[in-house]
C-alpha positions in Angstrom: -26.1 5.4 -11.3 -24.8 4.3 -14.5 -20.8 4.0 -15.0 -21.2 6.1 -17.9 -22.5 8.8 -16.0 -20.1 8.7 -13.3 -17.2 8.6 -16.1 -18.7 12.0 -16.6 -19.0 13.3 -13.8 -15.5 12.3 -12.6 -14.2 14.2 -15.7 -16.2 17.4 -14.2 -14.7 17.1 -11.2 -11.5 16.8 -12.5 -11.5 19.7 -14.4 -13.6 21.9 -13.1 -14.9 23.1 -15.8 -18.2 22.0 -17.9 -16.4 22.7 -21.2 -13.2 21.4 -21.0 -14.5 18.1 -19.4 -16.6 18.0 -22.7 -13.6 18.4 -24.5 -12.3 15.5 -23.1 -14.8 13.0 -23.1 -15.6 14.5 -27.0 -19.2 15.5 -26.0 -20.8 18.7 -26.5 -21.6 20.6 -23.4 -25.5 20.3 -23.5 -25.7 16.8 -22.7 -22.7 16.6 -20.3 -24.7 19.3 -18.5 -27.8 17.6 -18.3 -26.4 14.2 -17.3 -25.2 15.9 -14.4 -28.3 17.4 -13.2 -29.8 14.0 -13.7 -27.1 12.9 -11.5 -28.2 15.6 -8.6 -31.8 15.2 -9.0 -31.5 11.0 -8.9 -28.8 11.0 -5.9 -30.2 13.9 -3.9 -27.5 16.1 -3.0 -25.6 18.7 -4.6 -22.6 17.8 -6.1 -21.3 21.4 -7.3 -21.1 24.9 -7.1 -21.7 26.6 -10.4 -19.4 30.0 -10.8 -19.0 32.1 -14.2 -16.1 30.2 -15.7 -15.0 27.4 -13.0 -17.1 25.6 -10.9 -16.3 23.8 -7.0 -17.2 20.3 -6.0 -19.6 20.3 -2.4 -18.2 18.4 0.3 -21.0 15.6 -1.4 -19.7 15.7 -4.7 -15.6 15.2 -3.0 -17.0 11.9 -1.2 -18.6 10.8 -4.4 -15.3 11.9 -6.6 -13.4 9.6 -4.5 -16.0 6.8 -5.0 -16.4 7.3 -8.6 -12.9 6.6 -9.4 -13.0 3.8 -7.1 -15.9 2.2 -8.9 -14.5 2.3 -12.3 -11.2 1.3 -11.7 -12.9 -1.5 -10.1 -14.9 -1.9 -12.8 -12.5 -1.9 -15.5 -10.7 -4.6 -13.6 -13.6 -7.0 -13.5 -13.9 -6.5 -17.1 -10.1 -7.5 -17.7 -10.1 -10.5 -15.2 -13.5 -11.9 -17.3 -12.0 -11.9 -20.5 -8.7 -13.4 -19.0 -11.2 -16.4 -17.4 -13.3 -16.5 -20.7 -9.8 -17.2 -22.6 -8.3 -19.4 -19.7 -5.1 -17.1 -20.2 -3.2 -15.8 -17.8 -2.1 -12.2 -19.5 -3.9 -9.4 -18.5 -3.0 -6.6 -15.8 -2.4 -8.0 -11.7 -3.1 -5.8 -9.0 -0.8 -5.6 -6.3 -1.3 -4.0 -2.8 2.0 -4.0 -1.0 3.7 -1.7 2.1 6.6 0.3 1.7 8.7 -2.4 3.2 7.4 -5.7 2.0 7.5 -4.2 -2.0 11.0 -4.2 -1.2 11.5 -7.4 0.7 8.9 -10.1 -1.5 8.5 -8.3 -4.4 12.0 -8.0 -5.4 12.7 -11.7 -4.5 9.9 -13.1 -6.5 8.3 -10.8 -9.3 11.4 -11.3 -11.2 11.1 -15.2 -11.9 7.4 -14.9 -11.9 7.8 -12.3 -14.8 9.8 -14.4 -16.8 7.2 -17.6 -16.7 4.1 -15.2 -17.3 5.4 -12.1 -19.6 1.8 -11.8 -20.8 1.1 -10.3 -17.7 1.6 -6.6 -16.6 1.5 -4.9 -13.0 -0.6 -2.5 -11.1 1.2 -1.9 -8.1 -0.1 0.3 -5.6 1.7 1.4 -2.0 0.1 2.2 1.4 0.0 0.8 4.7 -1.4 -2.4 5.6 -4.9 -1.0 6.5 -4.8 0.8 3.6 -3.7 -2.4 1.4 -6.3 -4.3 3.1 -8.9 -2.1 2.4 -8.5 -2.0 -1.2 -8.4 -5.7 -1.2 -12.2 -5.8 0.3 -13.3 -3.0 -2.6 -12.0 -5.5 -4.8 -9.3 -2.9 -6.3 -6.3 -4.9 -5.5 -6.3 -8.3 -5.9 -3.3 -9.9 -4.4 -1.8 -7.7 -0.7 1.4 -8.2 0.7 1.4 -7.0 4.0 3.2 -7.1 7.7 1.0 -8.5 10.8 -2.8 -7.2 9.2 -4.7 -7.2 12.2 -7.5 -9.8 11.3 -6.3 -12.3 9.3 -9.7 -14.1 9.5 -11.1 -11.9 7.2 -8.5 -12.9 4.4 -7.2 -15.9 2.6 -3.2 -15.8 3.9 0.0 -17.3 3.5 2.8 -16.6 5.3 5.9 -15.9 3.7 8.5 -14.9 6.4 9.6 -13.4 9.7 11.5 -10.0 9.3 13.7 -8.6 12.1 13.4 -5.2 13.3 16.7 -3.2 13.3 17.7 0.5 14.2 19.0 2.4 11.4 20.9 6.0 12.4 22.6 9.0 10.2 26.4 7.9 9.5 27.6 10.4 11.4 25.7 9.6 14.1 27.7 8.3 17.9 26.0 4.7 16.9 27.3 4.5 13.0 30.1 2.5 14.0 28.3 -0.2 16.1 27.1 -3.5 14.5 24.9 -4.4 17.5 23.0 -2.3 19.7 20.8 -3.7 22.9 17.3 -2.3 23.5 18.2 -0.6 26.9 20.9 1.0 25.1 18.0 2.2 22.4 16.3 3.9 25.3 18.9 6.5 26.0 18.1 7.6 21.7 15.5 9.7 20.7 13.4 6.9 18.6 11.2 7.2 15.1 8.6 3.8 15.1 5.7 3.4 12.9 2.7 4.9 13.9 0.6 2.2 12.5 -1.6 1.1 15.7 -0.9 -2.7 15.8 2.7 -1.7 15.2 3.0 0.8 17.9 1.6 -1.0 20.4 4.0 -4.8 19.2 6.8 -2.3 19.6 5.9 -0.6 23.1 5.4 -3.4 24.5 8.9 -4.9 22.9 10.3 -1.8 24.9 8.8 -2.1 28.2 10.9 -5.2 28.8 13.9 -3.1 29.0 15.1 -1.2 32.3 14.5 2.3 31.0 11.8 3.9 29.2 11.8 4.4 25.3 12.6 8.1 24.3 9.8 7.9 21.4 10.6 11.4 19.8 7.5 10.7 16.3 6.2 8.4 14.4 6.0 7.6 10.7 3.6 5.8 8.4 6.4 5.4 5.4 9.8 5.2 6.3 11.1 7.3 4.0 9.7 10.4 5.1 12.1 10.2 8.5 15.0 8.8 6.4 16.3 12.3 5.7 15.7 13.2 9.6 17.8 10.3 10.3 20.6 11.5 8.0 20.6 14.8 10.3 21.0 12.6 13.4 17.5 13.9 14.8 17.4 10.3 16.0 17.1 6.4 15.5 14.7 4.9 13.7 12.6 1.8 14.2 12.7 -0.4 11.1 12.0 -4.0 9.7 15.3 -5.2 8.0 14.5 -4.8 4.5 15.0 -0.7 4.9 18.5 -1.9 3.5 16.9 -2.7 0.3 16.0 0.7 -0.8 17.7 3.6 1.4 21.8 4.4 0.6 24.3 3.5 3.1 26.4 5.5 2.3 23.9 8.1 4.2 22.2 5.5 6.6 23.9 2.6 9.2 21.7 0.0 10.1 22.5 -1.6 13.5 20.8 -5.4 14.8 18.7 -5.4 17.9 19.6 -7.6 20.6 18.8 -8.5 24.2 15.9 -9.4 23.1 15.6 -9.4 19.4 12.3 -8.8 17.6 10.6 -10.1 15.0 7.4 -9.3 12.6 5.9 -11.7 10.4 5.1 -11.1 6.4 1.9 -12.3 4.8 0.2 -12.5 1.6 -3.5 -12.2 1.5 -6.6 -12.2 -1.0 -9.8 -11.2 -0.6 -12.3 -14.6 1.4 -15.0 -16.3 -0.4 -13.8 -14.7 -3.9 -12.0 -16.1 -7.0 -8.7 -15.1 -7.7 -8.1 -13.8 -11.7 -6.1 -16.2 -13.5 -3.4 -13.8 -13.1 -3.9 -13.7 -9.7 -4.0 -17.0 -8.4 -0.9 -18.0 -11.0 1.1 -15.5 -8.7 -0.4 -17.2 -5.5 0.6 -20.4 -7.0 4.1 -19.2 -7.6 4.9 -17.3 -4.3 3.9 -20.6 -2.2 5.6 -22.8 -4.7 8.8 -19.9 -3.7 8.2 -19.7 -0.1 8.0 -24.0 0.5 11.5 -24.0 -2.0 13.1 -21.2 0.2 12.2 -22.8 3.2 12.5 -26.4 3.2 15.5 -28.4 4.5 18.7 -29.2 2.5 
């Protein structure tokens, strides 16, 4: 497969339609068409289904759709990192993988400052969870991830940047608003939101199980804020790392601290093993350890 042809065809699949996709790439039909039959006939499978003026992508040509644009964004990236190491310049575009959380958390405290030293230097910053950040990092679409407790470290290049505390946020009008501190037995009378991620889930159960009662888990959530506005309507607490205050109003929100015991989750930054860093890349590397050995050493 050439990445020509799979420009094509992702253009097709796009539209839908053989004759706008032309349109768009600024090819007649003819060819388009026959580059795609080329495409069936070299890969195997069908890819469409041909009506009178639209046509539908097979379950085949969905998987490869999603590939496609996988494969050229990671292509195009290459092709920007190689100029940036065959000028020794550090300009270019850096691809971040970050969670809902630690975009709020790191980010904010050092993209700033790093912005200012390298304004050459533009952002591509993507949002998921952690499995989803680190998979991206392995395809080689991302090449910096900042991410909470990945699961196996040992297939990245990490540094850690911080412990984050895990706090209970509830609706303002809820019984709770007006309490600072909460204990985790007193958590287990509330009907409780936690993250749904597996390694998360499981941290926190077990967290729970050292109080006297059960936990009252009522749902879980893969981004926090699509429960924020169920917290609001005091359907129930919410498990949450710290830096929720960052980015949700509280004016709408209270966010009370965890005690008896308190919990903590740790923050990493990770790049891909065994591969080089753009110049980009390993400049922001550079300057997030150079921030996190500043923040943390003694006075």
């Amino acid at each position: 497969m050439e990445l020509r042809t799979l420009k094509y065809f992702l253009a097709v699949a796009t539209e839908l339609n053989i004759t706008h996709a032309a349109q768009k790439l600024n090819i007649s039909q003819p060819p388009l068409s026959r580059q795609l039959a080329q495409l069936e006939e070299e890969l195997g499978v069908k890819l469409f289904i041909r009506g009178k003026r639209r046509i539908q992508l097979t379950e085949e040509g969905k998987y490869l759709a999603q590939q496609a644009e996988n494969i050229l964004n990671m292509a195009e990236h290459t092709t920007q990192q190689l100029v940036q190491m065959q000028n020794n310049a550090v300009r270019g575009t850096l691809a971040l993988g970050v969670t809902e959380t630690c975009s709020a958390n790191i980010l904010s405290a050092i993209l700033p400052e790093f912005s200012k030293q390298h304004p050459m230097i533009s952002y591509d910053i993507w949002s998921g969870s952690t499995n989803d950040v680190c998979q991206r990092i392995e395809q080689g679409v991302a090449d910096i991830g900042i991410v909470r407790d990945p699961p196996q470290l040992s297939s990245f290049d990490s540094l850690y940047l911080k412990d984050e505390a895990w706090i209970t946020v509830v609706g303002r009008s809820h019984p709770l608003a007006q309490t600072a501190v909460i204990t985790l037995e007193q958590l287990c009378c509330e009907p409780l939101f936690i993250p749904s991620r597996q390694p998360l889930k499981t941290e926190i159960q077990q967290w729970f199980s050292t109080a006297p009662k059960s936990a009252a888990v009522m749902g879980f959530y893969n981004q926090i804020s699509s429960i924020i506005p169920l917290i609001t309507q005091n359907m129930g607490a919410a498990i949450c790392p710290e830096s929720v205050r960052r980015y949700t109003d509280d004016r709408q929100v209270a966010y009370l601290k965890i005690e008896k015991p308190e919990h903590m989750s740790r923050l990493y930054m990770i790049s891909a093993r065994n591969k080089l860093l753009p110049a980009g890349g390993k400049a922001f590397w550079n300057f997030a350890e150079k921030y996190i050995s500043d923040v943390t050493a003694p006075m």
